[in-house]
TIDRENTOR-375313 format. One record per residue: residue in one letter; x, y, z of N, C-alpha, C, O in turn. Coordinates in steps of 0.02 Angstrom, whole numbers, plus 50000, padded with zeros to 5 digits. Layout:
BEGIN
TORTI  residu     nu     nv     nw    cau    cav    caw     cu     cv     cw     ou     ov     ow
TORTI       A      X      Y      Z      X      Y      Z      X      Y      Z      X      Y      Z
...
This chain:
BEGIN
TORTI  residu     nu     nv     nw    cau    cav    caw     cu     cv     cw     ou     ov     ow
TORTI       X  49203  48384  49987  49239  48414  50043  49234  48489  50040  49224  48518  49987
TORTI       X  49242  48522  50098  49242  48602  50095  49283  48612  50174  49277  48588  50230
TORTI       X  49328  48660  50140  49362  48700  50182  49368  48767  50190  49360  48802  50140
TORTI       X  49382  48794  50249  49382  48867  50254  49438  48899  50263  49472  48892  50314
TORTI       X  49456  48944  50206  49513  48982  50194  49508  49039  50221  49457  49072  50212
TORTI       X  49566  49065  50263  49589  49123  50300  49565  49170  50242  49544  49154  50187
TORTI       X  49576  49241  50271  49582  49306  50220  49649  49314  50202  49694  49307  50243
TORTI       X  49661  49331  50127  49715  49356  50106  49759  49433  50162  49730  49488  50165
TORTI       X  49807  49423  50188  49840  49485  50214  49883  49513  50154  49892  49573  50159
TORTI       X  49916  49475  50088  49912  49521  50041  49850  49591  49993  49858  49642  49961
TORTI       X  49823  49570  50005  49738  49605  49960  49733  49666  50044  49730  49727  50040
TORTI       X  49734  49628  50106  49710  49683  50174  49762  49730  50162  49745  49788  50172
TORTI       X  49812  49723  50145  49891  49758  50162  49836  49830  50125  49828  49879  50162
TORTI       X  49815  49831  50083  49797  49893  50030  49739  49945  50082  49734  50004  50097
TORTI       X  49709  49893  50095  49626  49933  50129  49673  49936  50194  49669  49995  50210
TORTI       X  49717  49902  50241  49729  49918  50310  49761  50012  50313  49745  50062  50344
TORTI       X  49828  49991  50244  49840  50069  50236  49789  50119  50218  49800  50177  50234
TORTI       X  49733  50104  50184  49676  50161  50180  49684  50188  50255  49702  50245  50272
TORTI       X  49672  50153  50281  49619  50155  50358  49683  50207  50376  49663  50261  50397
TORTI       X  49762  50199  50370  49821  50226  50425  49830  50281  50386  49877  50318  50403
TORTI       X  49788  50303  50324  49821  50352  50268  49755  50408  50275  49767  50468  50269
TORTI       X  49685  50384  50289  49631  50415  50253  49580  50423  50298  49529  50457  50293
TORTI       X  49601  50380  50352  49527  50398  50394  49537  50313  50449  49581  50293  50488
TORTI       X  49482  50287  50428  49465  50219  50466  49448  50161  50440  49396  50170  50408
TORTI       X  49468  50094  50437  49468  50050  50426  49445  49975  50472  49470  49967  50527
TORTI       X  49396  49924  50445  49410  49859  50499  49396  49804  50446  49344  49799  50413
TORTI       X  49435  49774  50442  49455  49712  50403  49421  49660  50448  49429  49665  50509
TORTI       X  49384  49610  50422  49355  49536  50444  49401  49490  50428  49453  49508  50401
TORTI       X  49388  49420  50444  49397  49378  50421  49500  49363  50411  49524  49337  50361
TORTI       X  49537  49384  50466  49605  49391  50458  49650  49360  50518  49668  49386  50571
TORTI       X  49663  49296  50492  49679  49265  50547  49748  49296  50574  49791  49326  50541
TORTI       X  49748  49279  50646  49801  49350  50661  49872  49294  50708  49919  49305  50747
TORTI       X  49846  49245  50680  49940  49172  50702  49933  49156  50607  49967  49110  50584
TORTI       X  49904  49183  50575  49944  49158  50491  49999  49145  50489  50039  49168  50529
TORTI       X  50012  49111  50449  50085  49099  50408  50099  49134  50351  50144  49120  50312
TORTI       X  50057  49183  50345  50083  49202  50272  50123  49254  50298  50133  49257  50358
TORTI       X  50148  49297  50257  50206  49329  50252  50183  49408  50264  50192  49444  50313
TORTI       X  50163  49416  50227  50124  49476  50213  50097  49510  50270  50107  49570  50277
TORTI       X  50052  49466  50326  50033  49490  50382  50082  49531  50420  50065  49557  50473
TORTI       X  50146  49540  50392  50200  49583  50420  50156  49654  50413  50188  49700  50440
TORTI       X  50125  49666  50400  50104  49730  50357  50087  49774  50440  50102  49831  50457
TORTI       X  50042  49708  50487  50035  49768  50546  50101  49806  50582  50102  49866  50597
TORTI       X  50164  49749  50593  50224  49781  50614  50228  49856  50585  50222  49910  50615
TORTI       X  50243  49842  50504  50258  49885  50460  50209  49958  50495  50235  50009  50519
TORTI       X  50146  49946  50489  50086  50011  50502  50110  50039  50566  50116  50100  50574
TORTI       X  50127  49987  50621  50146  50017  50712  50189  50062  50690  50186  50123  50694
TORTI       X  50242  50015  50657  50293  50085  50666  50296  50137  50629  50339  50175  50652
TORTI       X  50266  50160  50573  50239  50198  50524  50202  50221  50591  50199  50281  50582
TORTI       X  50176  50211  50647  50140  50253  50697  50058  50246  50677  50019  50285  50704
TORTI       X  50034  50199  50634  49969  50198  50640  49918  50168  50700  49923  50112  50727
TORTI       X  49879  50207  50712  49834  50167  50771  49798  50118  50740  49760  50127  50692
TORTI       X  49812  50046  50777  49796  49977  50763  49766  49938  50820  49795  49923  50873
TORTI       X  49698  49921  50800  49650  49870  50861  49640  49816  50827  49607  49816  50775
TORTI       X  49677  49735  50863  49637  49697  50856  49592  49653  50894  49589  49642  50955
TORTI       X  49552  49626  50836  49501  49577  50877  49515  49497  50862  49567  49484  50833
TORTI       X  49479  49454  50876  49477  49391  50881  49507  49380  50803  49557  49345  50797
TORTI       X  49471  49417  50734  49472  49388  50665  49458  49467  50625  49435  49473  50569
TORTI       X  49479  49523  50668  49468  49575  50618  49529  49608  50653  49551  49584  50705
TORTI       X  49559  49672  50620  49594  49713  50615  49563  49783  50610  49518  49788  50568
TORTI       X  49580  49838  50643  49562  49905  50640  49598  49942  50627  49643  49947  50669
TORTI       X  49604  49985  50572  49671  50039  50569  49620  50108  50561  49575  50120  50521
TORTI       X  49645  50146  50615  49635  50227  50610  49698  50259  50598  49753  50239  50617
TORTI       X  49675  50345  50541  49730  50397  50545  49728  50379  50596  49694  50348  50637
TORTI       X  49810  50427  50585  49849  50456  50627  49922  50462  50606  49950  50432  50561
TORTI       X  49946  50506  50648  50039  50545  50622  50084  50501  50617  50107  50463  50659
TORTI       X  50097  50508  50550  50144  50428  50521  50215  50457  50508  50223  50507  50473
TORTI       X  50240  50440  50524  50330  50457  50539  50366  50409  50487  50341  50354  50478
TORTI       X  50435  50430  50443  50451  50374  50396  50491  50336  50442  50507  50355  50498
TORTI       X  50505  50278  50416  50537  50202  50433  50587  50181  50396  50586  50207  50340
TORTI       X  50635  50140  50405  50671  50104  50385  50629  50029  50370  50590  50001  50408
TORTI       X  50647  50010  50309  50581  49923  50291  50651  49880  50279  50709  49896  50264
TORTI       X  50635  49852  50286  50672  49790  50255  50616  49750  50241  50575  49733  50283
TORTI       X  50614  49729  50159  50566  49690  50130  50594  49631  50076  50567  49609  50025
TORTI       X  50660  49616  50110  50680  49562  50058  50632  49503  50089  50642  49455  50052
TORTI       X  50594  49487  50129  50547  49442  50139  50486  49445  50139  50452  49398  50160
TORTI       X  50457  49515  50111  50392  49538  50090  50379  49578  50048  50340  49625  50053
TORTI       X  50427  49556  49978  50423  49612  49939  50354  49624  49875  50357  49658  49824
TORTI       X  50291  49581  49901  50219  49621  49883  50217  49676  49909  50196  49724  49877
TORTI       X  50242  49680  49980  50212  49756  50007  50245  49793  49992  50240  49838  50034
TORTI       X  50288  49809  49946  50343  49857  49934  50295  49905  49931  50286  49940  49981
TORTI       X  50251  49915  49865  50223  49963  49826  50184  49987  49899  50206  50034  49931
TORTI       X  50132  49954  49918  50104  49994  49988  50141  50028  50047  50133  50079  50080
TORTI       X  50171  49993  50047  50229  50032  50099  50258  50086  50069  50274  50132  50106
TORTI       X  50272  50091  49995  50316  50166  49978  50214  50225  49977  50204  50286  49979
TORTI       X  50172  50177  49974  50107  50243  49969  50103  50276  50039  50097  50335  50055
TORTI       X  50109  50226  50072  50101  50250  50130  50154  50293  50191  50139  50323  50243
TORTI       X  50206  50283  50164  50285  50333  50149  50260  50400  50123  50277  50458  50138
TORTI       X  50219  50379  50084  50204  50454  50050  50168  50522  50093  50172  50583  50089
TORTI       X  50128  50465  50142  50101  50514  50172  50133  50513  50239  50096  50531  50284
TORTI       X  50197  50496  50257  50217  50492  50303  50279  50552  50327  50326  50560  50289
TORTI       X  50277  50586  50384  50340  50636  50396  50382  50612  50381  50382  50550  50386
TORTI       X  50444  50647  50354  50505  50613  50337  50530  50576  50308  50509  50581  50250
TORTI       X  50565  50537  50312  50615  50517  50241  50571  50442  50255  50540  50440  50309
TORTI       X  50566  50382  50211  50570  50336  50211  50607  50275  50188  50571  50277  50138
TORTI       X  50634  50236  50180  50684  50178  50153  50659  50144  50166  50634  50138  50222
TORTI       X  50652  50084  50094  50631  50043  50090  50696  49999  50052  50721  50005  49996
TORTI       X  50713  49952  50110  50800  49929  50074  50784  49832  50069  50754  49789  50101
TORTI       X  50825  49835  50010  50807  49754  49980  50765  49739  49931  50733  49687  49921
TORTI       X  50770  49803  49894  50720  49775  49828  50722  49740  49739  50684  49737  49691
TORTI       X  50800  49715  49759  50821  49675  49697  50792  49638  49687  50815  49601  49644
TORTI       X  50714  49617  49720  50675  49555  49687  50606  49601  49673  50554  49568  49668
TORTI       X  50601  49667  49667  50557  49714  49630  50546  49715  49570  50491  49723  49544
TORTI       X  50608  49707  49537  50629  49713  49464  50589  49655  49411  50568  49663  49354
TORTI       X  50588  49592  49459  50568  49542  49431  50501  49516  49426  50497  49454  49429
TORTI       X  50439  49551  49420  50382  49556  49464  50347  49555  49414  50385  49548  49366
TORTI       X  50292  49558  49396  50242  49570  49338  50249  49636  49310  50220  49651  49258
TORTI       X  50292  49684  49345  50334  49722  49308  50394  49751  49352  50406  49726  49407
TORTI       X  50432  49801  49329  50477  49835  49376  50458  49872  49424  50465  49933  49420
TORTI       X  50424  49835  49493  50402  49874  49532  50441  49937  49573  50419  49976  49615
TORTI       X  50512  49933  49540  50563  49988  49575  50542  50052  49548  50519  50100  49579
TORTI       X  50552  50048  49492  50529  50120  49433  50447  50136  49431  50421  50185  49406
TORTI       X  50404  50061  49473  50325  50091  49431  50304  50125  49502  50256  50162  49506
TORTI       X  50355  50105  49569  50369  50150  49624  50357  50208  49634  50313  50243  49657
TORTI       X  50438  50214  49595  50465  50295  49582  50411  50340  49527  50391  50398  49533
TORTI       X  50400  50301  49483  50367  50367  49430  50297  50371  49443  50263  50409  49408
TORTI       X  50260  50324  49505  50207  50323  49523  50199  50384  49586  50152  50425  49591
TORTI       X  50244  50379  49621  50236  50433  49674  50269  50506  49643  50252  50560  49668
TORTI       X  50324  50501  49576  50313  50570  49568  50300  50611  49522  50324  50666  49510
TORTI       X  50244  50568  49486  50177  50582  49444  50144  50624  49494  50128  50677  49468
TORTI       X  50118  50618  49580  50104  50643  49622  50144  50695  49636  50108  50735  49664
TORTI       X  50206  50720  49633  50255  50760  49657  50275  50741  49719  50277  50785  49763
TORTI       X  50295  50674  49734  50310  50638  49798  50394  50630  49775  50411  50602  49722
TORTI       X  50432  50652  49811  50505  50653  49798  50502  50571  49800  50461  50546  49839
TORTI       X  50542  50526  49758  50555  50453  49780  50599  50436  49727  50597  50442  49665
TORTI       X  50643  50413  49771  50712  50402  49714  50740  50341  49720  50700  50312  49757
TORTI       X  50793  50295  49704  50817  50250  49714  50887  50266  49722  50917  50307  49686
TORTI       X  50923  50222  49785  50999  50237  49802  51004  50164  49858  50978  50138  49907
TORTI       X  51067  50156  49800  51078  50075  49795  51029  50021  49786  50987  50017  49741
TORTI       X  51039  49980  49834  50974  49937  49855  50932  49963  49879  50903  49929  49921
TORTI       X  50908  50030  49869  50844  50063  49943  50812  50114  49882  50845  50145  49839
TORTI       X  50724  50112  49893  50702  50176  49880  50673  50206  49943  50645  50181  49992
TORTI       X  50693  50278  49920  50708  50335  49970  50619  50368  49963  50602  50386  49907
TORTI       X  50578  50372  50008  50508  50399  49984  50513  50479  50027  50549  50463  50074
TORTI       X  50504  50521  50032  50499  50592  50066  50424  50607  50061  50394  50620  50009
TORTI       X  50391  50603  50142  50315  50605  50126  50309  50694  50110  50356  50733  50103
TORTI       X  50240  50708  50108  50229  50776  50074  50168  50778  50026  50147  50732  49991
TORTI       X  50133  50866  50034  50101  50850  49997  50095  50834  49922  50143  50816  49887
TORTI       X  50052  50839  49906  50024  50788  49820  50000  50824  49782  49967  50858  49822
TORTI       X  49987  50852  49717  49970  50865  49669  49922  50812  49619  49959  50766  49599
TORTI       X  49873  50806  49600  49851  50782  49546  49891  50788  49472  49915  50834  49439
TORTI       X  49886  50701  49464  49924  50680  49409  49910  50604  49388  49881  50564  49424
TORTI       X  49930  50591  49338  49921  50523  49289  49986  50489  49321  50045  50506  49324
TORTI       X  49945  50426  49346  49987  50354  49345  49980  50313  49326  49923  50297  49342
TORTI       X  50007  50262  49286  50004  50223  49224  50024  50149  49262  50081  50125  49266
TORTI       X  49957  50117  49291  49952  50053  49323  49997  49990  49261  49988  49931  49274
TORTI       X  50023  50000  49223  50092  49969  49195  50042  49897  49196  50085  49854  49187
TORTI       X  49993  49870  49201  49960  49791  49193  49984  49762  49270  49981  49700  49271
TORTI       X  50002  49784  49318  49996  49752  49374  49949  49780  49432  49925  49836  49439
TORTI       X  49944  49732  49466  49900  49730  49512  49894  49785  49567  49851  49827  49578
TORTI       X  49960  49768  49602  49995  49816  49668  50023  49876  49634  50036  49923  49672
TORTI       X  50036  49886  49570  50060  49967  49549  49993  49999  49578  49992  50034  49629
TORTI       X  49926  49979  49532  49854  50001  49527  49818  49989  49615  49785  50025  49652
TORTI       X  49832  49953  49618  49802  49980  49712  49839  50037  49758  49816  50080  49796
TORTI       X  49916  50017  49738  49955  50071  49785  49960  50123  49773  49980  50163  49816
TORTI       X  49938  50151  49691  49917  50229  49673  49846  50243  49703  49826  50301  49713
TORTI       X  49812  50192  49715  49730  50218  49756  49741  50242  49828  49718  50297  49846
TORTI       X  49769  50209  49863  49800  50222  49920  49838  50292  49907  49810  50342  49931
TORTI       X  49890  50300  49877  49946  50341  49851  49920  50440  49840  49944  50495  49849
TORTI       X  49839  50398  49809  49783  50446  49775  49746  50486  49827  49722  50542  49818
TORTI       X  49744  50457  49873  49690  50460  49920  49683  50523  49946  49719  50532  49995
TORTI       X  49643  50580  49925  49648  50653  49957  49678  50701  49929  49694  50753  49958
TORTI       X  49692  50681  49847  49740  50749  49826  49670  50768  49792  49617  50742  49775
TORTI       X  49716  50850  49793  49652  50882  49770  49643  50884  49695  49698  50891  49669
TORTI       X  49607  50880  49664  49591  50884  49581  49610  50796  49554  49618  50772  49498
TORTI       X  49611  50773  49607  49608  50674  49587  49664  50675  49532  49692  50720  49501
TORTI       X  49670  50597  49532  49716  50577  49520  49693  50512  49443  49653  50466  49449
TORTI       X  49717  50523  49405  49702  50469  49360  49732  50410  49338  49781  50419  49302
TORTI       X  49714  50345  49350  49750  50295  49356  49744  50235  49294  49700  50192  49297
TORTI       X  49786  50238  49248  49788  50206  49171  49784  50131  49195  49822  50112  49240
TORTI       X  49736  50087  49165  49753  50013  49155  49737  49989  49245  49773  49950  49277
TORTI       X  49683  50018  49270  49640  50010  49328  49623  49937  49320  49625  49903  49371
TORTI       X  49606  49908  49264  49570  49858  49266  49615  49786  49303  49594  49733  49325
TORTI       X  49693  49816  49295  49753  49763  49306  49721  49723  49401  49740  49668  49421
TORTI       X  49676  49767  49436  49668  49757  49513  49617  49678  49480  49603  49645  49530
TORTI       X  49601  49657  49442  49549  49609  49416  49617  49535  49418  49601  49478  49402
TORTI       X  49664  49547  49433  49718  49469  49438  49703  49463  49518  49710  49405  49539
TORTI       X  49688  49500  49555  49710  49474  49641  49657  49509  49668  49670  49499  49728
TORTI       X  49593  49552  49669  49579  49581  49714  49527  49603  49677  49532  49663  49667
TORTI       X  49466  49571  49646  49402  49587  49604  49372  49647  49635  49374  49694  49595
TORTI       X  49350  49659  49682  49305  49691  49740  49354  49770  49758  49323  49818  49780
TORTI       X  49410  49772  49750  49455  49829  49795  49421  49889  49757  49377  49898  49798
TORTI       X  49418  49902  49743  49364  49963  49713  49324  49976  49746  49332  50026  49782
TORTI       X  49263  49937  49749  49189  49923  49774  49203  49925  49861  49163  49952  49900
TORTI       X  49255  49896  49878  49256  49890  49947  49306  49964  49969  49298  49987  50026
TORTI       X  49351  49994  49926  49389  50073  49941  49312  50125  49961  49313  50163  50010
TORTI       X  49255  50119  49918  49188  50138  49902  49164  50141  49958  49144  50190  49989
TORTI       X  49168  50080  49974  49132  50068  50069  49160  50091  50104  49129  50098  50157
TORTI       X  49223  50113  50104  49252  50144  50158  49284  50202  50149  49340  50218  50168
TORTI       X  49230  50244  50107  49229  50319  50093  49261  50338  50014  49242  50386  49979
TORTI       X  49310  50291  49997  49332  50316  49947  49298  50352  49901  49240  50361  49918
TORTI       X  49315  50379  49841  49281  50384  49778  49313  50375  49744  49373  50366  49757
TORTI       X  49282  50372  49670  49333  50349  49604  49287  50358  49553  49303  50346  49494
């Protein structure tokens, strides 16, 4: 037997924010009535103000002037970490509220958050249930991918354009969910 599996919208969530953070992006293969969860991510980008085209089975994200948001992610809390990178580069304050199931993650994604964006000099703090992101510019600095997956993609994203680069400890952690995100950041201008 053989069947054909949709594209992950967890693994796109990373490359869609390239595209709304860095330049331009078009994702294949993304079915756009999924059930998964994660596909929240385009809501998330509109109102973050990114310009978004879709097609039949692909997605397009171009810059453009990203304004902060209010998230509520107690029902998508993979995208936490992308959503606070992309906060980063966003005017104004951001909140990201509902993240008592961060803590419990392949690591403490609340703190690998916070000391990830201000390793960058990205103000991001935590108050109450909410981290607070203040976009702005970035400085080159060491972030310590902690063995998870989404710490180490959302500092690439996070990374994207500071000047004197950014160095990212325990890179190899993107090898549990997303073999290729390197190779494919590459294709769509990155470097590393």
């Amino acid at each position: 037997d053989s069947y054909v599996v949709e594209g992950d919208w967890s693994g796109a969530a990373f490359t869609l924010a390239l595209g709304a953070t860095s330049g331009y992006c078009k994702v294949k293969n993304l079915n756009l009535n999924s059930c998964q969860g994660d596909m929240k991510i385009l809501d998330i980008l509109r109102d973050f103000g990114a310009n978004i085209e879709l097609g039949k089975d692909w997605v397009i994200v171009k810059k453009s002037n990203l304004k902060g948001i209010t998230v509520d992610i107690q029902n998508v809390p993979d995208l936490a970490q992308v959503i606070a990178s992309v906060a980063s580069f966003a005017e104004g304050k951001t909140t990201i509220v509902n993240i008592e199931r961060l803590r419990i993650k392949e690591s403490d994604r609340v703190m690998a958050i916070i000391n990830s964006l201000n390793a960058l000099n990205v103000v991001a703090n935590v108050t109450g249930n909410a981290i607070e992101v203040v976009g702005g510019d970035k400085k080159s600095g060491v972030i310590d991918g902690g063995n998870d997956h989404r710490t180490v993609m959302s500092a690439v994203v996070s990374a994207t354009n500071v000047d004197g680069g950014v160095t990212i400890l325990g890179a190899e952690a993107i090898e549990k969910s997303y073999v290729d995100f390197l190779q494919d950041f590459v294709a769509i201008g990155g470097s590393y």
